[in-house]
MARBA-534240 format. One line per field, with one value per residue (C-alpha): residue in one letter; x, z, y; chain. Coordinates in Angstrom, 1 decimal. Layout:
N
aa	(A,...);
east	(X,...);
up	(Z,...);
north	(Y,...);
ch	(A,...);
This chain:
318
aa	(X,X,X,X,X,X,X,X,X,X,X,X,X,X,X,X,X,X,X,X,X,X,X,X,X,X,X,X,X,X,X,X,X,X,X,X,X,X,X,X,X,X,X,X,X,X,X,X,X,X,X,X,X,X,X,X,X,X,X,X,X,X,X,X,X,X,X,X,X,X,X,X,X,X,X,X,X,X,X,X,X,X,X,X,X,X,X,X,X,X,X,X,X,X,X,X,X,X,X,X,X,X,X,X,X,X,X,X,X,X,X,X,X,X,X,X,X,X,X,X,X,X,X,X,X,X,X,X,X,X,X,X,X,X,X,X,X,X,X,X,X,X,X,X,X,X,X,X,X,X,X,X,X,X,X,X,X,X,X,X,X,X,X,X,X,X,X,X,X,X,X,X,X,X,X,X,X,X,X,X,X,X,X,X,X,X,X,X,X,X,X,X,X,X,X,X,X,X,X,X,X,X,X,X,X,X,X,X,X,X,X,X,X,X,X,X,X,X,X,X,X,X,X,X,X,X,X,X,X,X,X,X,X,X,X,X,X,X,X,X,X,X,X,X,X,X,X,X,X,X,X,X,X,X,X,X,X,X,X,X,X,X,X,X,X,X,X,X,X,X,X,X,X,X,X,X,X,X,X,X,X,X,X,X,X,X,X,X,X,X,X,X,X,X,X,X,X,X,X,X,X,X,X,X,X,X,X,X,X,X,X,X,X,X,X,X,X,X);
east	(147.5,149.9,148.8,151.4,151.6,153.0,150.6,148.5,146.9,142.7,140.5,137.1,136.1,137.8,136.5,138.2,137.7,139.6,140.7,142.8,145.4,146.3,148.6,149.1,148.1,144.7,142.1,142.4,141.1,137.4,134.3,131.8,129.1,125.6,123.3,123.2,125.9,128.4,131.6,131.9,135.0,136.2,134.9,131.4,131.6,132.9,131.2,128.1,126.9,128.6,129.9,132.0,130.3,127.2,125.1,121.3,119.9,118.2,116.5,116.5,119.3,118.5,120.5,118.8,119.6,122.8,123.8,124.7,127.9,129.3,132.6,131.0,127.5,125.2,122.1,120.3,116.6,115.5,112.1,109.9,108.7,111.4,114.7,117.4,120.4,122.9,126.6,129.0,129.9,125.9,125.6,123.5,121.1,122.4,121.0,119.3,119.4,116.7,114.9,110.9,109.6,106.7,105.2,101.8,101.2,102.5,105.5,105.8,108.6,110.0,112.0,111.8,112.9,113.1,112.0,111.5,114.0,114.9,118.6,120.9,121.1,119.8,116.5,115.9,112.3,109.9,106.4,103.4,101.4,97.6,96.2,93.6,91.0,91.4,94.3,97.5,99.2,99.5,101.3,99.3,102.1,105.7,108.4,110.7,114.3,115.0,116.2,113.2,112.1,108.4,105.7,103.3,100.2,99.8,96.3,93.0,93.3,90.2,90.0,87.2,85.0,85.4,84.1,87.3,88.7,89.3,92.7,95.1,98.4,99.6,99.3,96.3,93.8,90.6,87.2,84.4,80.6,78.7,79.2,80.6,84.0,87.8,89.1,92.6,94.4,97.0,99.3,96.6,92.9,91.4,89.9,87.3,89.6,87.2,84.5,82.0,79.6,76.1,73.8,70.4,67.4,67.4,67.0,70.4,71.9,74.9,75.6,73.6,73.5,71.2,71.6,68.6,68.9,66.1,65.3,63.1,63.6,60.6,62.8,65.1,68.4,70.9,70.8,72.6,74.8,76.0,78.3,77.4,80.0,78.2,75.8,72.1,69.4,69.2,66.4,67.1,65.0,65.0,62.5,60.6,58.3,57.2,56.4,52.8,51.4,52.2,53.3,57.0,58.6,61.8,63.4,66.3,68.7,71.5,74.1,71.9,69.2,66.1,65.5,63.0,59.4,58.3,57.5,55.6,54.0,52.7,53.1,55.1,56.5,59.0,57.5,59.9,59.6,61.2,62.1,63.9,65.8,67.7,70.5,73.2,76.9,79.8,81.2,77.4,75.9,73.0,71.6,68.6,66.9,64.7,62.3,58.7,56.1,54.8,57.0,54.8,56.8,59.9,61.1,62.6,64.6,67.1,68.0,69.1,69.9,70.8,70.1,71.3,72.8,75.7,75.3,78.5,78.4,80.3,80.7,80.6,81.5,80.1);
up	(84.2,86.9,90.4,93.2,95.9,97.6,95.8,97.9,95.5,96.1,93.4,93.3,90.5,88.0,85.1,83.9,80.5,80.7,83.3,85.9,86.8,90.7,91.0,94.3,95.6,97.7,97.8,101.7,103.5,101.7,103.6,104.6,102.0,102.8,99.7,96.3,93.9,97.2,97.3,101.0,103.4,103.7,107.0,106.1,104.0,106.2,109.4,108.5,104.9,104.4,108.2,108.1,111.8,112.6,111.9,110.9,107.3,106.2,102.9,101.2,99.5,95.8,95.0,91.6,90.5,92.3,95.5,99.1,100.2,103.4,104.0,102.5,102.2,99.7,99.8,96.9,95.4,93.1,91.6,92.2,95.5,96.4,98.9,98.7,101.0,99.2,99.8,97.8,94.4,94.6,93.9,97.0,99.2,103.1,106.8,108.2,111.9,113.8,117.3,115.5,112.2,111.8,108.6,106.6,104.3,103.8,104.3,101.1,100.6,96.6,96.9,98.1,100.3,102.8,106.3,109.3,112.6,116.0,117.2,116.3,119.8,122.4,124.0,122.1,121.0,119.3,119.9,117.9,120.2,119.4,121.6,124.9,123.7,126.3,128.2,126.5,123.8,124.8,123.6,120.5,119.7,119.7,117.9,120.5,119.7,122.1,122.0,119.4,118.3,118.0,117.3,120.7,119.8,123.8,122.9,121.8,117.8,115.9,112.7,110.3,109.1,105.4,103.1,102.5,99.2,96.2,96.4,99.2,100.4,103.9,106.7,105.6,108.6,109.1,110.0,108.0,109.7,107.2,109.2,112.1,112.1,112.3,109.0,108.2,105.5,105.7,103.3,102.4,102.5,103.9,107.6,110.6,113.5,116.0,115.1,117.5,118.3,117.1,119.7,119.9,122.3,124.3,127.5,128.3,130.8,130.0,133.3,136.5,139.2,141.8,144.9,146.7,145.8,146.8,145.9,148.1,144.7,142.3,139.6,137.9,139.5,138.4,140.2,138.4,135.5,132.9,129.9,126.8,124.9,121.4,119.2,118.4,121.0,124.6,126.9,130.3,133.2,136.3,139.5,140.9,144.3,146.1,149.8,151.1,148.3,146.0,142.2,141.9,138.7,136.6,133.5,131.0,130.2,127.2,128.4,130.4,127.9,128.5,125.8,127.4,128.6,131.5,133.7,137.2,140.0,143.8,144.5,148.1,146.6,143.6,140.3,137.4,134.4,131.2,127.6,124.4,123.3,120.0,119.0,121.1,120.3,122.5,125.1,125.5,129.1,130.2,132.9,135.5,136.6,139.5,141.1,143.1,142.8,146.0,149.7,151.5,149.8,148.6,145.7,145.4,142.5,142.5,140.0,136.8,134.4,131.2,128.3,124.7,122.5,120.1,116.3,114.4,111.1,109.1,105.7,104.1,100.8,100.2);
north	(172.3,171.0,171.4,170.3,169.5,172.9,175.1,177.6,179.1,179.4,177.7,177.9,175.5,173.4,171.6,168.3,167.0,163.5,160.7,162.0,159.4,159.7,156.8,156.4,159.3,160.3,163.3,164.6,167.3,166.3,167.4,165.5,164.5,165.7,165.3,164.2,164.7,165.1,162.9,161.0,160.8,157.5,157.1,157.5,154.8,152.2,153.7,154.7,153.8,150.7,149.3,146.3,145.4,145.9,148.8,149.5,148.6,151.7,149.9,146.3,145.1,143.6,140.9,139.8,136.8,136.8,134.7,135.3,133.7,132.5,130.2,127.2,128.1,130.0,131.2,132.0,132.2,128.5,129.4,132.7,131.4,129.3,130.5,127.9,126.9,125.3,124.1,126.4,124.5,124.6,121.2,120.6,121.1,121.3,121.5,124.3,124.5,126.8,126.7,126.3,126.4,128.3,127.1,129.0,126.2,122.4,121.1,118.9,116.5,116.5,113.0,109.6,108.2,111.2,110.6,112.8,111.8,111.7,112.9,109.6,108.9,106.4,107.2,110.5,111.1,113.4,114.7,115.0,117.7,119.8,121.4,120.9,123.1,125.3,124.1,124.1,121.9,118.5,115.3,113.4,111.0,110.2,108.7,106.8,105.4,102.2,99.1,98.2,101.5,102.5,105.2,105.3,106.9,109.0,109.5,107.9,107.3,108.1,106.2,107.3,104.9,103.8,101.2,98.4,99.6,97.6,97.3,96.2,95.8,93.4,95.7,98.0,98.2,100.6,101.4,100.2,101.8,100.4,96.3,98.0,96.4,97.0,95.2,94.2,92.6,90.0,88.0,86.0,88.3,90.8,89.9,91.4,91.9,91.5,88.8,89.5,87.1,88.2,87.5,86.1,86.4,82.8,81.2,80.4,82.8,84.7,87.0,87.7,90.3,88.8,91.0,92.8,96.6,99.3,102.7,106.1,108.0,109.2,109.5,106.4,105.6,103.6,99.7,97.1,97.1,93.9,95.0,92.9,90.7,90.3,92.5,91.8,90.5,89.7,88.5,90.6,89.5,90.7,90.9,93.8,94.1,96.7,97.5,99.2,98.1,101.7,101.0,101.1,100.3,99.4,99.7,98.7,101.8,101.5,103.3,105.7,105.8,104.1,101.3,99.2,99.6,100.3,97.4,98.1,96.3,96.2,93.4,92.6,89.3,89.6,89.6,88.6,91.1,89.9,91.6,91.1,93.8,94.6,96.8,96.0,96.1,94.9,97.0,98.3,98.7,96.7,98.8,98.2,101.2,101.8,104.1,104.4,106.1,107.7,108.4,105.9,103.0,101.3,99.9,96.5,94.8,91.5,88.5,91.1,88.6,88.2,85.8,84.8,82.6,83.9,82.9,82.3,83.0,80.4,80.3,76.7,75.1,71.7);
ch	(A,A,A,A,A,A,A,A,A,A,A,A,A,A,A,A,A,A,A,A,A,A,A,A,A,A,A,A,A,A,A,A,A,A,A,A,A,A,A,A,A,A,A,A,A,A,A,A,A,A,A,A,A,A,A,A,A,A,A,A,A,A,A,A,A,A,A,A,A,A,A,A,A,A,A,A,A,A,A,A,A,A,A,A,A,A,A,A,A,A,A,A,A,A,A,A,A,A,A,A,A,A,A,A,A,A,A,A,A,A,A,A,A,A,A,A,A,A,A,A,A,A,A,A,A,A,A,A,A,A,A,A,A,A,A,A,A,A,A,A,A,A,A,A,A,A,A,A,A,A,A,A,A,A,A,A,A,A,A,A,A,A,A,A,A,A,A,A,A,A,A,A,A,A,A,A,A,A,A,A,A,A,A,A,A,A,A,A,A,A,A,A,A,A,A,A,A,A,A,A,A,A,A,A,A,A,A,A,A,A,A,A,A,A,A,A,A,A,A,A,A,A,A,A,A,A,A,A,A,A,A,A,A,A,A,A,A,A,A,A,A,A,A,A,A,A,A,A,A,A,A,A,A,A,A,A,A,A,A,A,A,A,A,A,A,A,A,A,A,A,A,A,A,A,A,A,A,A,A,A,A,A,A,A,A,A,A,A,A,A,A,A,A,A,A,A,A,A,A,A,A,A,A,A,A,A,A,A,A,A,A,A,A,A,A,A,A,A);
C-alpha cells in the first residue's frame, strides 16, 4: 500500500512486514515518548536523553573495553585496577594536571629513572609537610631549586638506630645504638663520624664553675651546670658549707636526674665533696644541686669542678 502525502484518511494501526525505505523523507507530527516500546521526538533525544551540553547523568555509562576520546587524548582502563591517560595513537603515557592528589595506598613508580620535581624555574620549591599533632600541618622538608640546588630538611631528622650492614656503597651514613655512634662510609671504609673522646676519672681539670651560690630551699634546686665533651667517667668536686650550724647538702644531677650520692655537712667553712661518676655521653649535663635542711640556715656551694682524662683508642700494627 501507497500512503501519500495528501492522504487524510484515519488509520488506526498498520502492520509492516519488510524495510520501509524513507529516503529522504522524515516521520513528523510524532508524540512524545513516555514509556517502553514508545518512539522519541527528536528533541528528547538531544535535549533531554542524550544533550549535546550539559545535562544530568541519570545512570553509569559502560564503556567495556572501549576508550574515551578527546582531541589528542584517551582515556581508557590498562589492567582491572588500573585507569590510564594516554596520548591518542596510545603509544604513551601523558601529564595529568590536578590541584591535590588524594592517594589511599602507595604511590609506586614502575620505571627508572623517574624522579619527582619542582616547576623548571628559578627559586621554585616543594614541601614535605605532617602534621603538629594538634596544630596544623607543618613543613618537614623541602626541595629548593637555586643557584646550587638542595634538599633542607626544616625539621629535626630522626635516624633509627641500626647495626652497619655488610655491604656498602660511598655516601651510606646511619645510626648504630649498639656503640652509640653516627657511622659513614667513604671511598676508602666505613668510619665513626664523631670520635668522641672516651673519658676517664683523673685529676686533671677539665672545666670549673667557682662562684659562691646559696640556697633557703628544702628541696634541690638547680646551682651550677658543666656540659661534658666525652663519654665514660669524670671526677666532679665541688665545695659545700653551711651556716648556723644545720645540715645542708648537695648533689650531682644528669640532666635533672640525680646520679650521685648525697653529700652533706655543717660545717661553716667549705668542705670539698668529691665523686666519680660513670655513664656519661657528650652533650650530657653535669649539674650541681643544692638544698638545706631546716629554715634556721643557709646553704652554701662554690668551686664545681670537673675532672678527666680522655682515652684515645688507637689501633696499632707493629
Amino acid at each position: 500500500m501507497k500512503i501519500g502525502r495528501t492522504m487524510a484518511r484515519l488509520i488506526s494501526e498498520i502492520t509492516i512486514d519488510a524495510d520501509v525505505p524513507m529516503a529522504t523523507f522524515k516521520l513528523t507530527g510524532l508524540g512524545a515518548g513516555a514509556g517502553a516500546g514508545q518512539s522519541v521526538r527528536y528533541e528528547q533525544v538531544v535535549g533531554v536523553y542524550l544533550p549535546l551540553t550539559g545535562g544530568t547523568m541519570a545512570g553509569d555509562i559502560q564503556m567495556g573495553a572501549n576508550k574515551l576520546k578527546t582531541t589528542d587524548l584517551l582515556l581508557k582502563q590498562e589492567a582491572a585496577t588500573i585507569m590510564a591517560l594516554r596520548d591518542l595513537a596510545d603509544a604513551n603515557y601523558v601529564q595529568l594536571a590536578i590541584a591535590q592528589l588524594r592517594a589511599y595506598g602507595g604511590i609506586a613508580f614502575f620505571d627508572n629513572g623517574l624522579y619527582i620535581q619542582t616547576r623548571n624555574a628559578d627559586d621554585e620549591f616543594y614541601y614535605l609537610r605532617a602534621r603538629d599533632n594538634g596544630v596544623a600541618q607543618v613543613e618537614v622538608a623541602r626541595i629548593q631549586s637555586a643557584a646550587d640546588a638542595y634538599f633542607q630538611a626544616t625539621l629535626p631528622m630522626v635516624l633509627l638506630p641500626v647495626a652497619i650492614p655488610g655491604t656498602l656503597v660511598e655516601g651510606h651514613f646511619g645510626y648504630d645504638s649498639v656503640i652509640d655512634r653516627l657511622w659513614y662510609r667513604d671511598a676508602a671504609a666505613t668510619r665513626v663520624a664523631v670520635n668522641r673522646p672516651q673519658m676517664a676519672a683523673s685529676d686533671t681539670l677539665l672545666a670549673s664553675a667557682d662562684t659562691e651560690r646559696t640556697s633557703t630551699s628544702l628541696t634541690y634546686e638547680k646551682k651550677k651546670e658543666i656540659s661534658c665533651e666525652g663519654d665514660g667517667t669524670y671526677r666532679v668536686k665541688f665545695s659545700l658549707k653551711c651556716l648556723e650550724s644545720q645540715w645542708v647538702y648537695g648533689r650531682i644531677y644528669r640532666n635533672g636526674v640525680a646520679v650521685g650520692i648525697e653529700q652533706g655537712s655543717v660545717s661553716n667553712t667549705y668542705e670539698e665533696k668529691s665523686e666519680d661518676i660513670a655513664g656519661w655521653k657528650i652533650g650530657d649535663r653535669i649539674e650541681l644541686y643544692l638544698k638545706r635542711s631546716a629554715a634556721a640556715t643557709t646553704a652554701y656551694c662554690s668551686n664545681f669542678r670537673v675532672y678527666g682524662t680522655a682515652a684515645h683508642a688507637l689501633t696499632v700494627t707493629d
